[in-house]
C-alpha positions in Angstrom: 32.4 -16.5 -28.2 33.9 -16.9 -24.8 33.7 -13.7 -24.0 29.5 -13.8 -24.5 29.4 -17.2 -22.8 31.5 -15.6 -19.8 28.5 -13.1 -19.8 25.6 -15.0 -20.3 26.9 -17.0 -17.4 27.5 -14.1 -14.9 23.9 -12.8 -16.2 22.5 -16.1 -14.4 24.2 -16.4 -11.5 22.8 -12.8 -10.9 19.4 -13.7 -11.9 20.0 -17.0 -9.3 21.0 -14.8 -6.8 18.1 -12.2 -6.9 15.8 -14.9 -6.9 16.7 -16.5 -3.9 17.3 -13.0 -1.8 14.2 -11.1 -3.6 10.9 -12.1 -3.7 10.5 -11.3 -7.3 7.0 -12.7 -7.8 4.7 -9.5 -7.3 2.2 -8.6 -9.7 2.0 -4.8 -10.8 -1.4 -5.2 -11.9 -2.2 -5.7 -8.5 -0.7 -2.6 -7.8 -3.2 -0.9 -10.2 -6.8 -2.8 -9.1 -5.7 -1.8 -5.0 -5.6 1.5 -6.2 -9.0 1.4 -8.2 -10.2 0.3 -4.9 -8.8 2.4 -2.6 -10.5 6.0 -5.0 -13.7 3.8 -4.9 -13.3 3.4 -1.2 -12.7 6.9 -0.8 -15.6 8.3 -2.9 -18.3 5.9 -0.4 -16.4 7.6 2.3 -16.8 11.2 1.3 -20.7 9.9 0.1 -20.8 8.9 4.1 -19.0 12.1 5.3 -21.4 14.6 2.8 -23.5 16.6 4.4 -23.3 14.4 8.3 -21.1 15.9 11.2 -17.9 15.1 10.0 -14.3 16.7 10.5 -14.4 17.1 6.9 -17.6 19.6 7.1 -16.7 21.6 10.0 -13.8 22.9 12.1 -11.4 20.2 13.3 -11.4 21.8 17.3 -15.4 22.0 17.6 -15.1 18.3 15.9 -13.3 17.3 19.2 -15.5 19.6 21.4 -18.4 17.5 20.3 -17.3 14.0 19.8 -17.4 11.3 17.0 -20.0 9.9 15.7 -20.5 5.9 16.4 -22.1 5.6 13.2 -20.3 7.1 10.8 -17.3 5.5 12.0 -18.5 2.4 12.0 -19.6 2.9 8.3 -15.8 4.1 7.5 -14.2 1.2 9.2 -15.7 -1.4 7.1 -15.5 0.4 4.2 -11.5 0.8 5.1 -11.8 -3.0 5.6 -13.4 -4.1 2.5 -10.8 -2.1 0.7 -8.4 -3.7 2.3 -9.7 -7.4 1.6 -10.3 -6.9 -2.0 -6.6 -5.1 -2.6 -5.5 -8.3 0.0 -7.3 -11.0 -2.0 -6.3 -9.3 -5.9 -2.6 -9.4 -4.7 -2.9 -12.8 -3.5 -4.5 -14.5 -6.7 -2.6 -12.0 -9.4 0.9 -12.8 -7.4 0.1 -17.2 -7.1 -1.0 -17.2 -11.1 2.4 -14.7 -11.5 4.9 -16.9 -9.6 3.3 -20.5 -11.3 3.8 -19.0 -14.9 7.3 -17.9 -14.2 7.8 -21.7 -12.0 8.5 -19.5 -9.0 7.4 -20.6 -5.5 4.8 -18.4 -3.5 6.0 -19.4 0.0 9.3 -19.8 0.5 11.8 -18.3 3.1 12.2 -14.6 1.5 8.5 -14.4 1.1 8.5 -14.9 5.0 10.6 -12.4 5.4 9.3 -9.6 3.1 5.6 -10.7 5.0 7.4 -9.8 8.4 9.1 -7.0 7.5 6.1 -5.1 5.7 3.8 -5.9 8.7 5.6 -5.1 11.7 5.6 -1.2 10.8 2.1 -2.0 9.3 0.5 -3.5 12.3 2.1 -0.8 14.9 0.4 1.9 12.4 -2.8 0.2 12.7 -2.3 0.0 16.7 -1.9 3.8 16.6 -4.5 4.5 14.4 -6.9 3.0 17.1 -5.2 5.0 19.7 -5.7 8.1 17.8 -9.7 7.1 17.1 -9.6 6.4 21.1 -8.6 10.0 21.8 -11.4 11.5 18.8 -8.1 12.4 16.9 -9.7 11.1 13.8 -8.2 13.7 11.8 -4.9 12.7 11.8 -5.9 8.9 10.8 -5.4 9.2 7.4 -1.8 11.1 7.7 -0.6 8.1 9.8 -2.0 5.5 7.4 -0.2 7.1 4.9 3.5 7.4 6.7 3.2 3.4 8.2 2.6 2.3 5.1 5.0 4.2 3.7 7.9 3.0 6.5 6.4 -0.3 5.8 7.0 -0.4 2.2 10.7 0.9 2.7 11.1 -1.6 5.3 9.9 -4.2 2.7 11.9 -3.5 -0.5 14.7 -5.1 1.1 13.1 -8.3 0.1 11.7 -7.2 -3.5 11.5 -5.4 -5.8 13.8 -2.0 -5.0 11.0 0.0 -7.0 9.0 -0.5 -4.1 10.7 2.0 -2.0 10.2 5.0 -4.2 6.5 4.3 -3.4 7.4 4.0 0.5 8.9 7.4 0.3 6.2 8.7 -1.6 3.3 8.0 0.8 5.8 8.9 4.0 6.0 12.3 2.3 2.1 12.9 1.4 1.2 11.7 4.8 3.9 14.0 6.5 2.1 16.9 4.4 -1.3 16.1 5.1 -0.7 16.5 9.0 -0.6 20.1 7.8 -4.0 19.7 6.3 -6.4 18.3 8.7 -9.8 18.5 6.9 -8.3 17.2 3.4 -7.2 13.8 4.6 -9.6 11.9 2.5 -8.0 13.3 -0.7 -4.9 12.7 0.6 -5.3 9.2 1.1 -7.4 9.2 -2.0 -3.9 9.7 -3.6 -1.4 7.6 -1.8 -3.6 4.8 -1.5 -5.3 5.0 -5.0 -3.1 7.7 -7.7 0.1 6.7 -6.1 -0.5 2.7 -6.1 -1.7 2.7 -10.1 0.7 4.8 -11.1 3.4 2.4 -9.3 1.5 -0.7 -10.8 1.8 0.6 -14.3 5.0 1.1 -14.3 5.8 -2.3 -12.4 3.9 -4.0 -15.4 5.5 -2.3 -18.1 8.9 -2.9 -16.5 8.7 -6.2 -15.4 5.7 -8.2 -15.9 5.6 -7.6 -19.5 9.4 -8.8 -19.9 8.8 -11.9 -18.0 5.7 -12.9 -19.9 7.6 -12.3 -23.4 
């Protein structure tokens, strides 16, 4: 008997512990609906790229040689942004319900600290991204989306769920491959973004959000 209680009690000081250096409070299912956006997202893109003057319809040099077009761009940006909002604003509202069933807090001091160490790689990505539209090297976008967000989920895991990481890795590698594949980056960020993130939300909601709910 002292011997279980010895155990139960070491089992919570753990779980105290891992609360209050893990933000713990991520929902997997949000994991899986950013995903669903992201292939939705990517199908309007490759219905905008089909058949215009795209890097994805002709050779990546003479794409250079004859410059982007405003429109299309334009058309890809806010289709990039929407997806971004609606993955943004699932994650928010699936997380806040998560962490009040569980009588977790949503904003506390590791939540800060997962927030700035997922953006800071995130933002500098984004920064580069514009630098490489700036310079018409649209073709390596989606590569470097793929590897910041992937250094940004590593850098991020500190504060959460270790899972995480495995995810991080996974899109650092696809995006590292995809610079070899210039006119494919649509698919490629098809499946980082969208394959990769269900995938990783499944098996997030089998292995925890399941458990805490029973």
């Amino acid at each position: 008997m002292e011997n279980e209680k010895y155990l139960k009690d070491l089992s919570e000081i753990r779980s105290m512990m891992n609360r209050s250096s893990r933000f713990i409070s991520l929902s997997g299912l949000a994991g899986v609906f950013a995903g669903c956006y992201a292939i939705a997202g990517a199908i309007l893109a490759k219905l905008v790229l089909a058949g215009r003057d795209s890097v994805y319809t002709q050779d990546f040099s003479a794409r250079l040689s004859n410059g982007i077009n405003p429109e299309i761009i334009q058309q890809l940006i806010l289709i990039a942004v929407a997806v971004l909002l609606l993955a943004i604003g699932t994650a928010i509202f699936l997380t806040t319900r998560k962490a009040r069933r569980n009588d977790q807090k949503i904003w506390d001091h590791t939540s800060k600290r997962l927030l700035i160490n997922f953006f800071a790689p995130l933002v500098a990505g984004g920064i580069f991204c514009l630098v490489l539209l700036q310079y018409g090297l649209i073709g390596l976008i989606a590569p470097s989306m793929l590897i910041f967000y992937g250094l940004a989920l590593i850098h991020g895991s500190k504060y959460t769920f270790a899972d995480l990481k495995s995810l991080g890795y996974a899109n650092v590698i696809l995006g590292l491959i995809a610079t070899q594949f210039i006119g494919f980056g649509i698919y490629f960020w098809a499946i980082g973004f969208g394959v990769f993130h269900i995938i990783y939300g499944i098996w997030m909601h089998n292995k925890y959000d399941r458990k805490t709910a029973e």
